[in-house]
C-alpha positions, 0 to 999 in steps of 0.5 A: 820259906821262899817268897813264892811260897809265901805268896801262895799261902798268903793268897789262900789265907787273905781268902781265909781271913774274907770269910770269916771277917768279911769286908772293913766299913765302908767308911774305911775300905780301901776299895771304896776309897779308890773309887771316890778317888776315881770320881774325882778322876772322871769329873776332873778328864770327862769327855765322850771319847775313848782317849780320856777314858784311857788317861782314866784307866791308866791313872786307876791301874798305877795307883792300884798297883802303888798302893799294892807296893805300899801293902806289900803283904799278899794276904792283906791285899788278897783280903781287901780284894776278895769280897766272897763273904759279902756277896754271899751274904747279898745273894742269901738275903734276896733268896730269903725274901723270895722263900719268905714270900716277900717279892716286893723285899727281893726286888728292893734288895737286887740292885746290891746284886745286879744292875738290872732294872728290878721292877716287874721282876717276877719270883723266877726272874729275880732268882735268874737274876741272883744266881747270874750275879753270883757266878759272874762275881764268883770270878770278879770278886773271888778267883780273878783278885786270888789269882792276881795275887798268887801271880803278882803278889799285893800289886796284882790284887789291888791292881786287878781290883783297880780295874774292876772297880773302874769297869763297874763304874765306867765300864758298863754300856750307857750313852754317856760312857759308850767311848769314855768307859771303853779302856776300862771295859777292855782292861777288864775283860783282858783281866778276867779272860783267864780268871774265868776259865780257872773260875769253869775249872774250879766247878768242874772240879768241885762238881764232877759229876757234872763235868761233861754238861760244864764243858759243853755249856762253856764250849758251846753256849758261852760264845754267844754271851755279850762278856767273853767272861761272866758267859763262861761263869754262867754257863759253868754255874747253870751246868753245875746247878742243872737250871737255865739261865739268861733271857731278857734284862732290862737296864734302864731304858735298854733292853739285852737278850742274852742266850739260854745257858744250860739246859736244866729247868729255870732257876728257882728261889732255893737255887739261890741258896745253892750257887751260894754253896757252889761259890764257897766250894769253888773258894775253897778248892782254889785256896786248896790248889794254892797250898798245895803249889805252895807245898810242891814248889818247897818240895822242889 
């Protein structure tokens, strides 16, 4: 069996071994470890300019792509990389709550979600908010760090991941990491750009009927989102669900409107439960389209 082979069904397995496994303890994940590294980093480069904040990403991305090498194994690395199971089981407890009743217990349980301010949140709007974490992070935590591996094996994984952690960290817009967090930002659009638009595809093709609707979102509502990516996400995810989604978050002392995606009714508590599924087909359908690369290459 070729290494391109190899690689392809060991992407679709490392997706397999997240789902039913889940992620290592946090006192021992990879992914957590990386990221007091890079605390370390930010204390030891910070300055408000875009240079630093290079040196940053630049310093992340190597020893990402290292500890890749180091791996060597693509369904270990796909593995650490994918974080499916966790956010299925973030988002599910947050919709729980809200059939349960319990808004104030939703509201506590969203920052594991988004990092929107969740206080004054309303049931709808938590909801909103769930249901936009789970199609943003179904290409961040799912098919992006799949599709790195398939194209470049346990470097790529732990490289993407490397650099999605850093935008999770640094990336995001505040006063203090408006120049510094810029390299890290961009990476990560430039990571995801492909990634999300496979991420679109995958819906359609796990929701055909409702393809037509998942096109038009993409080409005609998605522009408009402040991330080239997590738009094409949302808008794929609203179509696919037949619910609205963007309006106005509130993160700390800023204030976003983003533009309406779809054209269906708000989302709803029970909608939550149904992105979660949609989350896991697209899963699937990716690993499928993996073995099925795998089967087609040996045939050649």
């Amino acid at each position: 069996m070729t290494s391109m082979r190899l690689r392809l069904f060991g992407v679709a397995s490392g997706a397999g071994l997240d789902a039913l496994l889940g992620e290592p303890p946090s006192a021992i994940h990879p992914v957590v470890l990386f990221g007091r590294a890079m605390s370390v980093m930010e204390r030891r480069t910070y300055r408000d300019d875009v240079w630093p904040g290079a040196l940053y990403a630049a310093v992340g991305v190597a020893l990402g792509v290292t500890s890749g090498f180091l791996v060597r194994s693509s369904a270990m690395a796909t593995a650490i990389s994918v974080a499916g199971r966790s956010l299925a089981s973030a988002a599910t407890e947050v919709g729980t709550a809200l059939s349960a009743g319990d808004v104030n217990r939703a509201r506590d349980l969203l920052p594991s979600l988004v990092g929107r301010d969740p206080r004054g949140l309303d049931e709808g709007e938590i909801a909103r908010a769930a249901v936009e974490s789970v199609a943003e992070n179904t290409v961040d935590a799912i098919v992006a760090p799949m599709l790195w591996a398939a194209v470049a094996g346990a470097p790529g994984a732990l490289g993407y991941r490397a650099v999605n952690t850093m935008d999770a960290m640094v990336g995001h817009r505040s006063e203090r990491y408006q120049h510094y967090g810029t390299a890290s930002a961009r990476l990560d659009d430039v990571a995801n750009w492909v990634p999300a638009r496979v991420c679109a595809a995958l819906v359609a093709a796990v929701r055909p009927r409702a393809t037509r609707g998942i096109v038009r979102a993409v080409r005609t509502q998605a522009p408009f989102h402040p991330s080239p990516n997590s738009g094409v996400a949302e808008a794929a995810f609203a179509a696919a669900l037949g619910v609205s989604l963007g309006g106005r978050n509130v993160y700390g002392s800023r204030v976003e409107i983003r533009p309406i995606l779809g054209v269906g009714r708000p989302a709803q508590p029970h909608d939550i439960a149904a992105a979660v599924r949609l989350r896991r087909d697209v899963t699937v359908a990716a690993a499928i389209v993996l073995c099925l690369a795998a089967l087609l290459k040996g045939r050649r």
